[in-house]
BAMARVEX-321229 format. One record per residue (C-alpha): residue in three letters; y, z, x. Coordinates in pm, whole numbers, padded with zeros to 5 digits, always signed. Example, Ala and Ser with C-alpha at 12.3 -4.5 7.8 and 13.67 -1.06 7.14 Angstrom:
BEGIN
ALA-00450+00780+01230/SER-00106+00714+01367/
***
This chain:
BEGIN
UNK-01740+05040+00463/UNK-01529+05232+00256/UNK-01587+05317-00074/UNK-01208+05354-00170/UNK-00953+05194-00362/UNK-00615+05162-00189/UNK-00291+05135-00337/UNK-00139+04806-00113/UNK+00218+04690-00131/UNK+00290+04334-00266/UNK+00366+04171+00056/UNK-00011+04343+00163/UNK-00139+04116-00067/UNK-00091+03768+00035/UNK-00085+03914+00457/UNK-00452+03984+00500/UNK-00801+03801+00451/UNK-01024+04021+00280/UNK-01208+04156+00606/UNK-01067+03964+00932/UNK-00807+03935+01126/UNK-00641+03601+01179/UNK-00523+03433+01493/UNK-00177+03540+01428/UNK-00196+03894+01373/UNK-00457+03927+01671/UNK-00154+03809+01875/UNK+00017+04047+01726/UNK-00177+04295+01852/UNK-00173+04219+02238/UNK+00207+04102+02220/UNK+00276+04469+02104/UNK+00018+04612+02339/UNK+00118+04448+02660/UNK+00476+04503+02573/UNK+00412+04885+02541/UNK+00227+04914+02859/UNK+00558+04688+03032/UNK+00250+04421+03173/UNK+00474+04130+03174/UNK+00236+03937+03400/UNK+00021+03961+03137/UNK+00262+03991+02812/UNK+00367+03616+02890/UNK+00098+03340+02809/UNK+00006+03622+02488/UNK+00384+03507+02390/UNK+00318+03161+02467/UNK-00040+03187+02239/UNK+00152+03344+01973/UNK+00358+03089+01922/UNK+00090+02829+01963/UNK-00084+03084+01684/UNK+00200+03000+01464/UNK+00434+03293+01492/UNK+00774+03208+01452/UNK+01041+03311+01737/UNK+01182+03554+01505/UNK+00864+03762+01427/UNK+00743+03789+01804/UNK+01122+03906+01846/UNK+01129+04186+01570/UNK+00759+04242+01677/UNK+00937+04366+02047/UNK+01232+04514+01866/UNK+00986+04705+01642/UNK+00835+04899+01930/UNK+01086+05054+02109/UNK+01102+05269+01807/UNK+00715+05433+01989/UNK+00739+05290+02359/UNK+01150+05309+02412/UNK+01418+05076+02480/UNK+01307+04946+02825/UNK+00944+04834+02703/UNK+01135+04635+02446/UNK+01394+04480+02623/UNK+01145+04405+02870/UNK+00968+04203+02639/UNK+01222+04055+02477/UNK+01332+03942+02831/UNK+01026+03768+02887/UNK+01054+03638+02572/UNK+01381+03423+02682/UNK+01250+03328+02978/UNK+00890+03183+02795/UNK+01145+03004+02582/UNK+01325+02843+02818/UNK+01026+02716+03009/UNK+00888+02548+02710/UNK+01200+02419+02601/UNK+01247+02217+02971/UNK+00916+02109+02906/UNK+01021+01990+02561/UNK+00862+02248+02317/UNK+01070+02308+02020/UNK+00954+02652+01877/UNK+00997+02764+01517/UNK+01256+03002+01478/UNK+01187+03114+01171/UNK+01383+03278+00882/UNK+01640+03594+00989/UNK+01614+03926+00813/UNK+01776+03903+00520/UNK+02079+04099+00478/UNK+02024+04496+00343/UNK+02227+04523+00010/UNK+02078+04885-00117/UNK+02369+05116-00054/UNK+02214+05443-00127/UNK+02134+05692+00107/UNK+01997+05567+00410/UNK+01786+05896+00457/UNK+01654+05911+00093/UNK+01592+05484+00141/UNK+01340+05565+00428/UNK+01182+05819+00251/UNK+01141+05573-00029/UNK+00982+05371+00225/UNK+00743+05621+00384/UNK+00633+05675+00033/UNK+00565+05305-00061/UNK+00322+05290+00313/UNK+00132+05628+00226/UNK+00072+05531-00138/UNK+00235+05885-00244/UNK+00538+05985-00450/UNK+00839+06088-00221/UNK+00841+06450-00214/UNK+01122+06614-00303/UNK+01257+07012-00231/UNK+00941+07066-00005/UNK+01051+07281+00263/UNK+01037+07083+00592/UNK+00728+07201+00874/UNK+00576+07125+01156/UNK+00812+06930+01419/UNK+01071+06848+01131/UNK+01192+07186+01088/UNK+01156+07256+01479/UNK+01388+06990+01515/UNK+01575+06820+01218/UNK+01777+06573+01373/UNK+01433+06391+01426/UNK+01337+06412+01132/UNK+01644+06257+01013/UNK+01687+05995+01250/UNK+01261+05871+01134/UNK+01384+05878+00808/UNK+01740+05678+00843/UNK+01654+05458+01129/UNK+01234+05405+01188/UNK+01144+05382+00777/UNK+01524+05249+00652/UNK+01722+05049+00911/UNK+01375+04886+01079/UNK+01044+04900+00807/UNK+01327+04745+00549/UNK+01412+04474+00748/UNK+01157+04111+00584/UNK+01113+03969+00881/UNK+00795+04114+00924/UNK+00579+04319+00671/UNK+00443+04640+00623/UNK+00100+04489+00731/UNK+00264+04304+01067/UNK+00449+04649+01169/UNK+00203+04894+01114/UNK-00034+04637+01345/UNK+00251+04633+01625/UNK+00270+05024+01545/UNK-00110+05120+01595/UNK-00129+04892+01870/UNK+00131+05026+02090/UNK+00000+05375+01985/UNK-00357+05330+02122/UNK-00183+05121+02433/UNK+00062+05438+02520/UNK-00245+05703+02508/UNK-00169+06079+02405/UNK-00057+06044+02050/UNK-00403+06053+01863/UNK-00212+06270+01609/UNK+00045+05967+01528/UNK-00265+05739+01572/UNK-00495+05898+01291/UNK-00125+05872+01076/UNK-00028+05534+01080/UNK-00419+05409+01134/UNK-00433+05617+00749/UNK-00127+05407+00655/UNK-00272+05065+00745/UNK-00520+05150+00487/UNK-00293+05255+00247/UNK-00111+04919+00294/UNK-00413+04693+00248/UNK-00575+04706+00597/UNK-00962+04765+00526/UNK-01128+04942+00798/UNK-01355+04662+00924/UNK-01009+04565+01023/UNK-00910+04850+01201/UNK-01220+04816+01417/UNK-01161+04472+01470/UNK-00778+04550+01574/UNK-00960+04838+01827/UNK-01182+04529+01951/UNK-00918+04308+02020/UNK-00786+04593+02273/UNK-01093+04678+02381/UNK-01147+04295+02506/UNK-00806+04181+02628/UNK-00629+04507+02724/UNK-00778+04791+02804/UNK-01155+04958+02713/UNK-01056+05315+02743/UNK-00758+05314+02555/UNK-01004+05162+02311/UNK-01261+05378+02349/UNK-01024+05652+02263/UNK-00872+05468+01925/UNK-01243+05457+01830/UNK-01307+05895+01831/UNK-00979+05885+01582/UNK-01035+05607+01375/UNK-01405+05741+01330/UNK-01316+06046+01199/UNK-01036+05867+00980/UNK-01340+05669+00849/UNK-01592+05956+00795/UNK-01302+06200+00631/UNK-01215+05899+00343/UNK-01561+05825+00289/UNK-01638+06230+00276/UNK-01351+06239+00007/UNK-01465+05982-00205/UNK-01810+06085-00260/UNK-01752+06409-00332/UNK-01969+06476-00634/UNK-01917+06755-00909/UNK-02182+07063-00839/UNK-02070+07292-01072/UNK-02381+07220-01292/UNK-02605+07147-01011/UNK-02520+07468-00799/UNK-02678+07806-00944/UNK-02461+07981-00688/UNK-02134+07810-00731/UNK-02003+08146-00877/UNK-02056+08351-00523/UNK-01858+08072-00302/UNK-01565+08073-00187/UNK-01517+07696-00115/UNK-01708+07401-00305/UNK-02035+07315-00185/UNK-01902+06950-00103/UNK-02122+06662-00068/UNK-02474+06617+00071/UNK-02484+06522+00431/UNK-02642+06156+00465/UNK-02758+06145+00839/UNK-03078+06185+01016/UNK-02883+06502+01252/UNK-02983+06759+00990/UNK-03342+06859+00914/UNK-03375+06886+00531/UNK-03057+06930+00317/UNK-02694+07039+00379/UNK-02294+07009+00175/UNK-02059+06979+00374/UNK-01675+07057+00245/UNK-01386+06890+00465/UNK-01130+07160+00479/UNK-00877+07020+00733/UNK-00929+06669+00910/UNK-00719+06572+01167/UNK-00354+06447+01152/UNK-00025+06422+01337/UNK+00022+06790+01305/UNK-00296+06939+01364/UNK-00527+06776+01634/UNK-00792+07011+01466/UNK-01098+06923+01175/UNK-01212+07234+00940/UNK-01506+07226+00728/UNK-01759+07441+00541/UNK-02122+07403+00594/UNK-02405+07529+00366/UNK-02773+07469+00528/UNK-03053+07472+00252/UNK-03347+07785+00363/UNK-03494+07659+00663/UNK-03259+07373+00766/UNK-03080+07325+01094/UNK-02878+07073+01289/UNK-03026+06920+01602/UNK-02934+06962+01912/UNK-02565+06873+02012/UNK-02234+06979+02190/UNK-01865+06949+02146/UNK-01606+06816+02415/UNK-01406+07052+02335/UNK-01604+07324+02168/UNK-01659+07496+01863/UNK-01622+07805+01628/UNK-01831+07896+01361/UNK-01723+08135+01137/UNK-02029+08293+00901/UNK-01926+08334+00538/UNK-02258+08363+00354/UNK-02605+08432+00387/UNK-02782+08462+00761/UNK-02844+08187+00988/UNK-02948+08097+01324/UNK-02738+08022+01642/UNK-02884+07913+01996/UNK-02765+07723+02295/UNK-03012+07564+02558/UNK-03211+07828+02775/UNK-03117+08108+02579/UNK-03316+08289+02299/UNK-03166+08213+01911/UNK-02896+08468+01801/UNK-02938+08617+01434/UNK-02553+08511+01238/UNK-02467+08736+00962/UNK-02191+08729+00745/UNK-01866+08806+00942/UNK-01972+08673+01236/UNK-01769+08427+01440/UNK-01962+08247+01697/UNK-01721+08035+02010/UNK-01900+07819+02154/UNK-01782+07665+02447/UNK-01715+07271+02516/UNK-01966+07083+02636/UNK-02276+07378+02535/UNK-02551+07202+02365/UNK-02666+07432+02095/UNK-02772+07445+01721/UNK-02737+07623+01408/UNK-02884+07658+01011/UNK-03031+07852+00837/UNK-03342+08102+00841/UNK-03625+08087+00648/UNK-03594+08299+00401/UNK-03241+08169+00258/UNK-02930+07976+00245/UNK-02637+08008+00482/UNK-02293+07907+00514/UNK-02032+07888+00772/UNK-01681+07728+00894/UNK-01668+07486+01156/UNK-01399+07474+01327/UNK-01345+07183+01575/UNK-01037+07179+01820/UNK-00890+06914+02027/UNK-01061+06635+01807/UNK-00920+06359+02006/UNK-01156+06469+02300/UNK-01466+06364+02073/UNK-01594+06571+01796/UNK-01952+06586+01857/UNK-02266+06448+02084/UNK-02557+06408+01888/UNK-02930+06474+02097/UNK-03296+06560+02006/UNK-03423+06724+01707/UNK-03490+07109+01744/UNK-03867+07127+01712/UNK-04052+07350+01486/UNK-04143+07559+01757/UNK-03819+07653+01877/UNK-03673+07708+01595/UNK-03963+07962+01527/UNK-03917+08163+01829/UNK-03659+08378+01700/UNK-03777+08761+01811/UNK-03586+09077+01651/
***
């Protein structure tokens, strides 16, 4: 699904089939997710499956230590609780259960700190940055920052017992399980990638909640893991226009790539500016509509604003008469308003979209505007 080449870690390698989960790592998933949500009634026979899956006692138990790092201590000693008790149930019965190999024992000595950024840099597939002034919630507040660094990438990601692939499972899951932290979602669901998680995957990891857990936590993993999707595949068919454009010269952003989808009515680029992340829950993008093209029909869940940077265009929403857009004009639509917009006639036009709140859903796709009301404009 995705034309990309991603940069995996060794351990990636041998970890996943090319584009399925296996019985293992699906337990994986609802182990972590039932633990997050504290569902012990239902967190039990997963632990007993996992183990018939082949999990050894020491990977369910960092899977449950692994989490409190995103659902807290009581989730995880929770689970690890139930753990011990699905143990010794089995073992009256007479089930001996794997154990498994320990973590082995840490022997870098450098700085913990500089260690987990090592380690952040290895998931992302990025150099560790160095001297880059700190933003966002890290300089609000520092001592997070360090304590993600030293203890969440260094003292937990370095310990074997699991690998990158296994935690960042147990990390998405519990992520889409707890709800509100689409942000953190869109982050580590980028890092799975990065780590050698294709994105057939992904959807299978959101079907496996959707199924056994919990549809609308799933449904909601789905909006960010769709525009995850759509923003690597925008980036990696981005095509050269220099040559091709006879107006490159008069723009101030790239025309961007040709829009592939039957929502448009001839051709438009579109230019990702900003997609969504775990510091803005807001997508950018320029938009250039070919003379005569428009969008159909459609609305935002959380609105829109268009910001008109060349050329003149066309705005309407339902039941009201079009609106001529001319450069300088900045159009706020509000959520849930089913309107359109392109281009007149006579010549192209570009503008900025700007879409908030993208975990809400970042658009709803209806009709085509017809011919005739996209003729009725009236000076």
């Amino acid at each position: 699904m995705l034309l990309l080449s991603i940069s995996g870690n060794a351990n990636a390698q041998t970890d996943m089939h090319k584009d399925s989960l296996n019985k293992q790592q699906e337990k994986i998933i609802t182990i972590a997710a039932f633990a997050a949500k504290g569902d012990l009634n239902k967190l039990k026979p997963e632990l007993v499956d996992g183990l018939e899956a082949g999990l050894t006692v020491n990977e369910i138990k960092e899977v449950l230590v692994h989490l409190y790092a995103y659902s807290g201590f009581p989730r995880s000693l929770r689970g690890l609780q139930t753990l011990m008790s699905v143990l010794d149930e089995r073992k009256a019965k007479g089930l001996s259960d794997n154990w498994g190999r320990k973590a082995s024992p840490i022997t870098d000595t450098r700085d913990k700190y500089e260690r987990g950024k090592e380690i952040l840099a290895k998931l992302s597939g990025s150099a560790p940055q160095k001297g880059k002034p700190q933003t966002g919630y890290a300089a609000f507040s520092p001592e997070i920052e360090t304590f993600l660094k030293e203890h969440l990438f260094a003292d937990i990601f370095e310990r074997d017992v699991l690998t990158y692939v296994q935690r960042e499972l147990v990390t998405v899951s519990v992520l889409i399980s707890i709800g509100n932290a689409e942000p953190m979602l869109a982050s580590h669901m980028n890092l799975c990638l990065n780590v050698g998680i294709s994105a057939e995957q992904l959807k299978q990891l959101v079907a496996v909640i959707e199924v056994n857990v919990d549809k609308n936590d799933a449904d909601s993993a789905k909006i960010v893991l769709n525009e995850l999707i759509q923003g690597k595949r925008l980036a990696v068919e981005k095509m050269q226009i220099g040559s091709n454009d006879n107006n490159a010269a008069d723009r101030i952003f790239p025309k961007g790539i040709m829009i592939k989808n039957d929502y448009f009515s001839g051709i438009a680029w579109l230019h990702m500016l900003l997609s969504a992340n775990e510091n803005h829950d807001i997508s950018i993008a320029n938009v250039v509509f070919e003379p005569g093209v428009r969008n159909n029909w459609h609305s935002h869940a959380a609105g829109q604003i268009l910001i008109c940077i060349k050329g003149k265009g066309y705005y309407q929403e339902k039941g009201e008469p079009i609106q001529l857009l001319n450069v300088g004009d900045v159009v706020d639509i509000l959520p849930n308003v089913i309107h359109w917009h392109g281009a007149t006639p006579d010549g192209e036009f570009e503008h900025i979209a700007i879409n908030p709140q993208v975990h809400k859903g970042s658009v709803v796709w209806l009709e085509s505007v017809t011919d005739e009301e996209y003729n009725s404009y009236k000076k």
